[in-house]
C-alpha positions in Angstrom: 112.2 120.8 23.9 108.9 121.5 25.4 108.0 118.2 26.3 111.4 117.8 27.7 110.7 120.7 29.9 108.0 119.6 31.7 109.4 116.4 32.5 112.3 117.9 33.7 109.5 120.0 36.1 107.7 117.0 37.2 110.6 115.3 38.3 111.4 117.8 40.4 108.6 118.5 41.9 108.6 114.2 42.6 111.6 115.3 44.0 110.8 117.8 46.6 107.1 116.0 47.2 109.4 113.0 48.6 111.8 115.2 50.3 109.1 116.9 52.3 107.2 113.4 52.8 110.3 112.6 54.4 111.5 115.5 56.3 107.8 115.2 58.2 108.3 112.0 59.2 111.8 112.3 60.5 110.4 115.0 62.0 107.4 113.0 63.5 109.9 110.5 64.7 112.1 113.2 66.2 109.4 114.2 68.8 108.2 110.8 69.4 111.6 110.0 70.9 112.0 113.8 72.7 108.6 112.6 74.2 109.9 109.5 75.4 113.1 111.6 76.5 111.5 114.3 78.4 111.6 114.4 82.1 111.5 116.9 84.6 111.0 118.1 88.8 108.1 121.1 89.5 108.0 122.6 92.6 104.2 123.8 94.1 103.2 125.7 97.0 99.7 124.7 98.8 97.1 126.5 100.9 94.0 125.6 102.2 90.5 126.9 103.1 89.2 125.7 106.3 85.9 126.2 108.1 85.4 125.5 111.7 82.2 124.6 113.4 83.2 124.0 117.2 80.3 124.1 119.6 81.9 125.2 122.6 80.9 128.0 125.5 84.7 128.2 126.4 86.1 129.7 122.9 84.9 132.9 121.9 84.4 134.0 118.4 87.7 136.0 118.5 89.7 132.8 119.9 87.9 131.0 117.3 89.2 133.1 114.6 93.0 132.6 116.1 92.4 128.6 115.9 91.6 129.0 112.2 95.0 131.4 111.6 97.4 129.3 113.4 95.8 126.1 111.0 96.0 127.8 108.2 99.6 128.8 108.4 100.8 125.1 109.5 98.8 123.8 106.6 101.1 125.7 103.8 103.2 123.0 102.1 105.7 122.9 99.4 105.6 119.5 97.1 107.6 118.3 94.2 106.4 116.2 91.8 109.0 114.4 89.3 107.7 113.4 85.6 108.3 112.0 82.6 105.7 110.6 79.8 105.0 107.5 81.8 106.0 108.1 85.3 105.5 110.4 87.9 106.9 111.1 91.5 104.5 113.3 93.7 105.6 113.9 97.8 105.9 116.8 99.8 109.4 118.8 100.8 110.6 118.3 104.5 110.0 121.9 106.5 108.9 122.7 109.5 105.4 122.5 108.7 105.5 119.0 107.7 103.3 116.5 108.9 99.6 117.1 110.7 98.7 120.8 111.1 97.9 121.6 114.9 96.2 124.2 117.0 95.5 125.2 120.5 93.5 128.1 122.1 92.0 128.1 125.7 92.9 124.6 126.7 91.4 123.1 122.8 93.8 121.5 120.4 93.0 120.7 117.1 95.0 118.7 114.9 94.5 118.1 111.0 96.3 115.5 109.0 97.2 116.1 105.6 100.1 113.9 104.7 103.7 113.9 106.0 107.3 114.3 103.7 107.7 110.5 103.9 104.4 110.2 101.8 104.9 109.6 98.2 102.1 109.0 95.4 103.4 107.3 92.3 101.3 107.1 89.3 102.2 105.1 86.0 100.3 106.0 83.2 101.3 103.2 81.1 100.4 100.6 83.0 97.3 102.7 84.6 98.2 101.8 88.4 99.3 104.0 91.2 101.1 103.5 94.8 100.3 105.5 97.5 102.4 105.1 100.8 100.2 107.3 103.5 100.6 107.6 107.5 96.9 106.8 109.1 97.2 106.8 112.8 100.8 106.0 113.4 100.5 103.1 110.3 102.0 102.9 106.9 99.9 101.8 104.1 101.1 101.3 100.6 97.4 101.6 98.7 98.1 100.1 95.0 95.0 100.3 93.0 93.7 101.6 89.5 94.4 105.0 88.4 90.9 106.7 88.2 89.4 108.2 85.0 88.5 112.2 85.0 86.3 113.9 82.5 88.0 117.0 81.6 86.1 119.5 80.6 88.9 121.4 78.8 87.4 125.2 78.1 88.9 128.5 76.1 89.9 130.4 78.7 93.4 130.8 78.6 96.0 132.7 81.5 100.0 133.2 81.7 101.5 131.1 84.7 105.2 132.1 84.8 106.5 131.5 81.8 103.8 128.9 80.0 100.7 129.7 78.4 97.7 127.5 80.5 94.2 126.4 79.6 91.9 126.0 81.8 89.8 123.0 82.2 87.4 121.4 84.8 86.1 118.3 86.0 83.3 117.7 88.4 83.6 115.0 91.0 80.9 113.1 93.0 81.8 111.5 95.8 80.5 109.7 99.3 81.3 112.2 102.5 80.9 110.7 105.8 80.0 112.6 108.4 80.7 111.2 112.4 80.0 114.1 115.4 79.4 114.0 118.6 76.5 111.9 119.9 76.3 110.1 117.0 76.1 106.3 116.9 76.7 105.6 112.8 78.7 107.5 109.8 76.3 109.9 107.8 76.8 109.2 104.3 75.7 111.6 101.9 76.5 112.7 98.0 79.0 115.8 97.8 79.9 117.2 94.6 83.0 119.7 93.6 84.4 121.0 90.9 88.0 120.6 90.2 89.1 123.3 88.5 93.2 122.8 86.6 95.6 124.9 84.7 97.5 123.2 82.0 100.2 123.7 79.9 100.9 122.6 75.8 104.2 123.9 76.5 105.1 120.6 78.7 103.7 117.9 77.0 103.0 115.9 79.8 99.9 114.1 81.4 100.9 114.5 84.6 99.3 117.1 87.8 100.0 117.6 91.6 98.1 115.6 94.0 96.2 112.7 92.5 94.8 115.1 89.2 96.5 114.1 86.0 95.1 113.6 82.5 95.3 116.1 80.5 97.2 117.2 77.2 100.1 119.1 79.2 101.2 119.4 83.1 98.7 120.7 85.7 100.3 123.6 87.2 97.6 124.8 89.2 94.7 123.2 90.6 91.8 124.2 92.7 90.2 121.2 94.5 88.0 120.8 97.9 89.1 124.2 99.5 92.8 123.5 98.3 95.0 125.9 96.0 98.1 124.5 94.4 99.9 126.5 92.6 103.7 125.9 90.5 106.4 128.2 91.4 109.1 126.7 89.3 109.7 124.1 86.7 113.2 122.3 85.6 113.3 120.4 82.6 115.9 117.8 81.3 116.7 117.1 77.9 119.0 114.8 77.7 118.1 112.2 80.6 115.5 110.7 82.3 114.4 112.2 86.2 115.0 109.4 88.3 111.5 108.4 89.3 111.7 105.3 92.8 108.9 103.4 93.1 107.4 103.6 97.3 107.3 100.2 98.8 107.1 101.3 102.3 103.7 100.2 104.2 101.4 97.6 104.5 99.8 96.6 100.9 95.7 97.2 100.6 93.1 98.6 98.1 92.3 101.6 98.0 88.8 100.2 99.0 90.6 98.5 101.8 92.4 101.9 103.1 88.3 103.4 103.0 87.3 101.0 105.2 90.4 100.8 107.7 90.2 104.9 107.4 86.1 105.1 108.4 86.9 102.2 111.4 89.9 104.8 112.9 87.5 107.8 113.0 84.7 105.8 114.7 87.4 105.0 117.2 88.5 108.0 117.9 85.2 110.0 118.4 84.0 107.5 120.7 86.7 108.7 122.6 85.4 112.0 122.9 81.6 110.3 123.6 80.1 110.9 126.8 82.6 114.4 128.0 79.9 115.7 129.0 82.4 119.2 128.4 79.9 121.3 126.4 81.9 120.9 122.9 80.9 119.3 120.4 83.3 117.8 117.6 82.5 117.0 114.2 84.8 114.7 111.6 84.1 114.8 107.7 85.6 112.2 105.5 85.9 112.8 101.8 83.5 115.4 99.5 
């Protein structure tokens, strides 16, 4: 009877051994496909830091000052960015401060160009490509290249953005700025380094970011880069379908390395048009850092 009596235990416990054995993987299964499933649309709101270094007897510090105000408030944006686990969608919502931030005080205008609503940056994580249709100087460019690598440095600090719990994480990026003033014959290239500091979130299992940032174990949804702050004021998720995510094809194909060099060649033209204006100002362009 004994004897009997353990068997009887052993086979159930065989039992529930292969019942749990196979409740784990229907359950690994299950969010394997909900990952492949899951889609969604975030909405973020920019701002920038800008410095100004105009050498000018005609603006005083206090008109200075107004120049930098009326940038800063054209500069605020609002993007979206769709996603799902392979795709993503990344362009900026049409408002009245779309297009290049401007400027004007005492007969100076500045204008600053970052990015129009007709831009659009798709990234494919799968195949490890991304298309980037961009405005420079009146021309479209599609730039199709290789999505770039980022070393996270994913830390323990941890914050509440909305409703998700975020880690932080950083990444520190060294790049070529070129700088062209006034009076200035060649591009001065030097080293600049920043740190990109990101927000993410386990809650949205997602390695998708705004901007060109992705990477990491959940969505970006803040990011501190280069003087700008983005920051996610709303998420909608979908469940049930995919986000439809289009694919740009408007502008003329290059490389990135391509768009660098047609980029560099438009700023040399454009301060030489400032060369020799004998005006008392002096104006200085920085590309990348």
């Amino acid at each position: 009877m004994k004897s009997q009596l353990s068997c009887f235990v052993a086979n159930e416990n065989h039992k529930n051994m292969k019942t749990l054995i196979l409740t784990f993987i229907s359950l690994v299964l299950a969010s394997g496909l909900f990952a492949q499933q899951f889609s969604g649309v975030a909405t973020y709101e920019s701002r920038s830091q800008i410095e100004l270094s105009l050498d000018s007897s005609a603006m005083s510090p206090q008109e200075m000052q107004a120049l930098k105000q009326q940038l800063l408030k054209k500069m605020q944006k609002t993007y979206t960015l769709k996603f799902n686990a392979k795709e993503s969608l990344w362009e900026q919502e049409e408002s009245v401060n779309s297009g290049p931030a401007s400027a004007s005080s005492n007969g100076m205008e500045l204008v600053i160009s970052n990015g129009s609503s007709k831009d659009k940056l798709y990234r494919n994580l799968e195949e490890g490509k991304y298309r980037n249709s961009q405005e420079l100087m009146g021309k479209r460019f599609l730039v199709i290249d290789s999505l770039p690598k980022y070393d996270w440095k994913i830390g323990s600090e941890t914050k509440q953005i909305g409703d998700y719990s975020c880690r932080r994480a950083v990444y520190t990026r060294i790049s070529d700025a070129r700088r062209f003033a006034t009076g200035m014959e060649e591009m001065e290239v030097t080293k600049d380094t920043t740190q990109i500091e990101a927000w993410f979130t386990m809650d949205i299992p997602v390695a998708q970011g705004p901007t060109t940032y992705f990477g990491l174990p959940g969505l970006i949804l803040e990011l501190k880069s280069n003087g700008r702050h983005f920051i996610c004021t709303k998420v909608n998720l979908n469940y049930q379908e995919q986000e439809e995510i289009k694919v740009p094809d408007q502008g003329k194909e290059v490389t990135l390395k391509e768009f660098q060099a047609i980029s560099e060649e438009k700023m040399k033209e454009m301060m030489q048009r400032y060369q020799g204006k004998g005006d008392g100002s002096n104006i200085e362009i920085v590309i990348g850092g």
